[in-house]
Structure formats: structure tokens, C-alpha cells
C-alpha angles and dihedrals in degrees: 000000000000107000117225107230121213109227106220109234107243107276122257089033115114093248087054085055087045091049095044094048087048098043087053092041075053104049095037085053092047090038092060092035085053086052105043082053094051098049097048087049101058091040102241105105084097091067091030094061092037094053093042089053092049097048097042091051082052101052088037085057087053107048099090095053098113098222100048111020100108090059095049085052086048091043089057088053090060103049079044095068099045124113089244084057096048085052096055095048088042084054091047094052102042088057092044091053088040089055095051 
């Protein structure tokens, strides 16, 4: 089987741009459906969900306070970029998608 190969537009051109914004649109997609598959796989994605939740409400409690509120918000980006979490947002995505 001959493999098709995509020519890259010439960078700094407009379709580059447009290639570049689509291939990372591509890999982040594939990256949280990945880990959505491996999670449910290996039966986790229960905890994983449960744990994420609690320690995002935690983090969300704590945002106000003056003095450290800018690491619980940093804290929550964080979370945020896990697998778990990419599995999370991959799960959301996949029922709202399912509902409509």
C-alpha cells in the first residue's frame, strides 16, 4: 500500500498558518480521545473522574482567598492538562455530541 504524502504549504504563507492551526486542532483531538481509551480500558476512568472532581471543587473553594488564589487557579490548569482531564473533557464532549 503507496502512502499519499501531504505537501506542507510554504511557512509564513497564510495556508501554512491554516495547516499549522488544523494539525494541532488534529493531535490535541486524537491526544484526549487516546486518553479517554486508555483510561476506560484500564477501568479507572470511575476513580479518575471521582478524584479529578474532588480536587477541582477544592482548588475552585479556595480561589478568592487574597493571598493564594493565583496558585489554586494554577493548580486547576494543571488538573486541567492531565490525562485524567483530557479524558474528562474528551467524555464531555463525546455525550454532548451524543445528546444533540
Amino acid at each position: 500500500m503507496q502512502k499519499e504524502l501531504i505537501k506542507v504549504p510554504e511557512k509564513g504563507t497564510y495556508q501554512w498558518q491554516l495547516f499549522d492551526y488544523w494539525s494541532d486542532e488534529y493531535r490535541q483531538t486524537h491526544a484526549d480521545h487516546s486518553a479517554y481509551i486508555a483510561l476506560n480500558f484500564a477501568g479507572v476512568l470511575d476513580a479518575c473522574r471521582a478524584k479529578l472532581q474532588s480536587l477541582l471543587q477544592h482548588h475552585r473553594q479556595h480561589m478568592d482567598d487574597a493571598n493564594d488564589g493565583m496558585r489554586h487557579s494554577r493548580a486547576i490548569a494543571r488538573l486541567q492538562n492531565t490525562m485524567s482531564g483530557a479524558a474528562m473533557s474528551y467524555e464531555n464532549c463525546f455525550r454532548h455530541h451524543a445528546a444533540a
